[in-house]
C-alpha positions as CSV (number, residue, x, y, z in Angstrom):
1,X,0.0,0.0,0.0
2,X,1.3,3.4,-1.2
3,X,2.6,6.0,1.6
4,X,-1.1,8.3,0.1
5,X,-3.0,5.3,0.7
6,X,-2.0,4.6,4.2
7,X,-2.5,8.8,5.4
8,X,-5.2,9.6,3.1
9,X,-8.0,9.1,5.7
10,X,-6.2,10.3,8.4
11,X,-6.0,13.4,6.8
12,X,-9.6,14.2,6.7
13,X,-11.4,11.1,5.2
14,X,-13.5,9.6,6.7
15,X,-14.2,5.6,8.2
16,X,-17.0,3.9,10.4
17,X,-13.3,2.0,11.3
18,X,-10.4,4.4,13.6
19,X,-7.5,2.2,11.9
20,X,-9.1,2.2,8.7
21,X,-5.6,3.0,7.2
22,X,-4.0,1.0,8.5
23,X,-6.0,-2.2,7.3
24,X,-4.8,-4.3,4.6
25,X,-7.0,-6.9,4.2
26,X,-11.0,-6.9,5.1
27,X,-12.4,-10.5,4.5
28,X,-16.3,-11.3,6.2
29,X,-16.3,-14.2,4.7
30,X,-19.8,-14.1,5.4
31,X,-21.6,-14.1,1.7
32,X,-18.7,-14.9,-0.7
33,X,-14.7,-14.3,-0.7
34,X,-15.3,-10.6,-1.2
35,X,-12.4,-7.9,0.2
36,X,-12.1,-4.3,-0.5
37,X,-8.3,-4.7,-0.4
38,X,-7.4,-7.8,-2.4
39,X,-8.3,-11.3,-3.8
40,X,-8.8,-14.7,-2.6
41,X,-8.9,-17.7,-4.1
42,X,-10.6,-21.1,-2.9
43,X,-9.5,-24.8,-2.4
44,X,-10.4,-27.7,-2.6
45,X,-14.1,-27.7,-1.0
46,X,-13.8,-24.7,0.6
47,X,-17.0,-22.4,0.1
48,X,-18.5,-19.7,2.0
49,X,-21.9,-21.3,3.5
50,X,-24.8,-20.1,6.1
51,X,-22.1,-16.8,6.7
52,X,-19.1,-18.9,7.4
53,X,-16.5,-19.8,5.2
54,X,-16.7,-23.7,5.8
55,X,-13.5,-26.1,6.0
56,X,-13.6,-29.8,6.5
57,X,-10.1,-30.6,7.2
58,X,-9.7,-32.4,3.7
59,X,-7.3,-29.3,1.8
60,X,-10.3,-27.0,2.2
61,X,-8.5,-23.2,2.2
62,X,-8.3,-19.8,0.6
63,X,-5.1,-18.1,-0.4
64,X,-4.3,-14.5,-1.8
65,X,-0.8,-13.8,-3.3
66,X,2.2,-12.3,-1.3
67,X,2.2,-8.8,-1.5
68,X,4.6,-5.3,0.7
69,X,1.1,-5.1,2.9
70,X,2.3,-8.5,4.5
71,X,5.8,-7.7,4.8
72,X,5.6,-6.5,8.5
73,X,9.4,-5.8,9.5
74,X,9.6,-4.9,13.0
75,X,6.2,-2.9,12.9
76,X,3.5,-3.4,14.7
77,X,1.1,-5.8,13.3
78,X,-2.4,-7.5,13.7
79,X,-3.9,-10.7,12.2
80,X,-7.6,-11.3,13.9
81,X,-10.4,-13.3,12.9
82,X,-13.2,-15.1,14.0
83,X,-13.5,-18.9,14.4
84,X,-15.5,-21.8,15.6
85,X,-14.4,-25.7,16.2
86,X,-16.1,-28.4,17.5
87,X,-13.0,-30.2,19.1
88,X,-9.5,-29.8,20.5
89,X,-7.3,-30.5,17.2
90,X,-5.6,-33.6,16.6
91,X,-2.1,-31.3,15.7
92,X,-1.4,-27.9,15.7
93,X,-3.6,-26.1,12.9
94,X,-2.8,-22.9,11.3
95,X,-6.1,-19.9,10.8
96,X,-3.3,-18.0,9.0
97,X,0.2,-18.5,7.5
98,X,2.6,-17.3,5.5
99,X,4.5,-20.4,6.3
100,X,6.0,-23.9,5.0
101,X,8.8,-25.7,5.4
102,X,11.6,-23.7,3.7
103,X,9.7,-20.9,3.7
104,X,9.1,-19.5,7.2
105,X,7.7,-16.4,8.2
106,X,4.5,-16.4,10.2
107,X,1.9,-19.4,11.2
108,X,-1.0,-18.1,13.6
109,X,-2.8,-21.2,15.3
110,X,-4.0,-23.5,17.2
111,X,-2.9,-26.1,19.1
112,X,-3.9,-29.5,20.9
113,X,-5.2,-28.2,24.1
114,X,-7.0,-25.3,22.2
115,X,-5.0,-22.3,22.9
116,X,-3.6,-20.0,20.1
117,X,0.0,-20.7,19.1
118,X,2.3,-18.2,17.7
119,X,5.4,-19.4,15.0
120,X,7.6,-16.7,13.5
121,X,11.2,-16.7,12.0
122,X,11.9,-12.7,14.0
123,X,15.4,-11.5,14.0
124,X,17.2,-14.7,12.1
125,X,15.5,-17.0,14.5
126,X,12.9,-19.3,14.7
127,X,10.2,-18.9,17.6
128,X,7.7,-21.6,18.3
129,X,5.2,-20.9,21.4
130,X,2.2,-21.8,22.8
131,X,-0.5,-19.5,25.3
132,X,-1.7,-20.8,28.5
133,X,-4.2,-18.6,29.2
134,X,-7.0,-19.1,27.5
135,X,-8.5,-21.8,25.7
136,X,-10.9,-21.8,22.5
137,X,-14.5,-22.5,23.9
138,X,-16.4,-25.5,21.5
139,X,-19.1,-24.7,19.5
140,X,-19.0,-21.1,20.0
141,X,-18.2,-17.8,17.6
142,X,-14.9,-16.8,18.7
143,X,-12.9,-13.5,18.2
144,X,-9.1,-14.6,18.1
145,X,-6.3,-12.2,17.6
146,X,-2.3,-12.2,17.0
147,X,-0.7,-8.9,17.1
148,X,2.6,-7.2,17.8
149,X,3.4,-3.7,19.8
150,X,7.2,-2.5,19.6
151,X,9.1,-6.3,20.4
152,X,5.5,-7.7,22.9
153,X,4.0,-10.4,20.6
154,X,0.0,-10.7,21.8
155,X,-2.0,-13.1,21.4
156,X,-6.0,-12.5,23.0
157,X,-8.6,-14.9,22.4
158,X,-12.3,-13.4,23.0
159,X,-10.6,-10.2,24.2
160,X,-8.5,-11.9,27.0
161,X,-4.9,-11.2,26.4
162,X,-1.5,-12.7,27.0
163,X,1.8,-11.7,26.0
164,X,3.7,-15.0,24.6
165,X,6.8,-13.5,23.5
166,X,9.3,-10.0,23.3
167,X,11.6,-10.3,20.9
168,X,13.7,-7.4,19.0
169,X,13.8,-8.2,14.8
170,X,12.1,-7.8,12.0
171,X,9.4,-11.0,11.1
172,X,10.9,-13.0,7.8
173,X,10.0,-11.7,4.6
174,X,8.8,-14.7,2.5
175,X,7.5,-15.3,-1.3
176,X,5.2,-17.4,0.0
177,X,1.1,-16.1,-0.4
178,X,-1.0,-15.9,2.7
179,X,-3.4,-18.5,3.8
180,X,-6.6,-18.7,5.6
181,X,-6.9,-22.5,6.7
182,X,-3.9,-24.2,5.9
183,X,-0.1,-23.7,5.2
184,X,0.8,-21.6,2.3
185,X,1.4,-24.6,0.3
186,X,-2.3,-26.2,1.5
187,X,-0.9,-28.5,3.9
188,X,-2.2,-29.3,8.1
189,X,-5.3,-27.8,7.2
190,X,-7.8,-26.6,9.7
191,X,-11.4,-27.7,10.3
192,X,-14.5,-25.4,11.3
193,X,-15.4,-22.4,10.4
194,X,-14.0,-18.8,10.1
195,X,-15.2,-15.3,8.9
196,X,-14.2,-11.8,9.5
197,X,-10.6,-11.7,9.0
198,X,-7.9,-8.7,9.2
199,X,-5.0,-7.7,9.0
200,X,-3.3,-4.4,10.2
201,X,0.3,-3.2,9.1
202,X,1.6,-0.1,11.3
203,X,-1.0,-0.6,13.8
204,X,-2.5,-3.3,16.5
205,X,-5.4,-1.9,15.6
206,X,-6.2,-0.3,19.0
207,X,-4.9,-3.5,20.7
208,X,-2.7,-3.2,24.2
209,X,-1.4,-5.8,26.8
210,X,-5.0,-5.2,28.6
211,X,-7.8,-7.4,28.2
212,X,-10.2,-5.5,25.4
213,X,-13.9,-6.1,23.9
214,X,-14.0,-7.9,20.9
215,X,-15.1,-6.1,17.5
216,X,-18.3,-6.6,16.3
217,X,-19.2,-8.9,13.4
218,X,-19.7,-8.1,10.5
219,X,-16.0,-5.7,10.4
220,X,-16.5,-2.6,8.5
221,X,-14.9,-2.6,5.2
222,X,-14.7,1.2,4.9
């Protein structure tokens, strides 16, 4: 995104969203694949259905092609969505990635025990860790959220917060494209159902180390 398209708005334009340019990717997920700031593209079965985009586990996932807005440096970032599973995973399943073997940068997930996970290549090294605080309920619609603020990683799911990790470096830069549901390359893909998904670049998007209320749903796209 272009230095004019990142201050426009907060030189007089105006947004129902405060971070609105800061966002670089808007996706409800909750008609069809549809975002403002880019393109998606499905596979395998996945499908948006009854306002979720569905995932069965099989290589069901949706992908958009690398691009600068995903190139996070040592800015603060977000990656938030919401989510819903109906069991503790049998393995630890990505929601988003810009990740595969050989090609590591980010892999925001979830693990065994239902808590989010955080792996990120930061500074020429590789960080692998898992939150304690807060599991994933069942069944349930539930706002879950990665972000960054100066060297704190974050990680909040349904507003509670806990910081897993503070560590100085810029995230990996990879070719890899970004994917909602799997690895970047389709692989340990994730099953339930997810909508609303964002990214911020320059911004948590009002985000701290306290505990917060969740967005609402559907997430303004303007």
């Amino acid at each position: 995104m272009s230095i004019l398209g990142h201050y426009g708005l907060l030189l007089g334009q105006t947004s129902d969203d405060p971070y609105a340019a800061y966002r670089v990717t808007i996706a409800n997920l909750n008609v069809d694949l549809s975002d403002p700031k880019r393109t998606w593209t499905a596979h395998g079965d996945a499908a948006v259905s009854g306002g979720w985009l569905t995932l069965d586990g099989t290589g069901d996932y949706i992908d958009t092609p690398e691009s600068e807005d995903f190139d996070f440096g040592t800015g603060d970032f977000c990656w938030e969505a919401f989510a819903t599973i109906s069991a503790s995973p049998g393995g630890y399943v990505p929601v988003i990635a810009k990740w595969k073997t050989g090609a590591l940068s980010y892999y925001l997930g979830i693990n065994t025990t239902r808590h989010l996970c955080l792996f990120a290549r930061v500074g020429g090294g590789n960080y692998f860790v898992d939150a304690t605080t807060t599991a994933i309920p069942v069944d349930t619609d539930t706002h879950l959220a990665w972000y960054r603020i100066g060297n704190d990683f974050y990680v909040a799911v349904g507003g509670v917060v806990q910081s897993i990790l503070s560590q100085a470096g810029a995230i990996e830069n990879t070719s890899q494209p970004v994917s909602v549901g799997a690895q970047s390359d389709g692989s340990n893909p994730f099953t339930g159902l997810i909508r609303g998904v964002r990214a911020t670049k320059g911004s948590s998007g009002g985000y701290g180390a306290s505990n917060f209320t969740p967005p609402s749903f559907p997430l303004p796209t303007s």
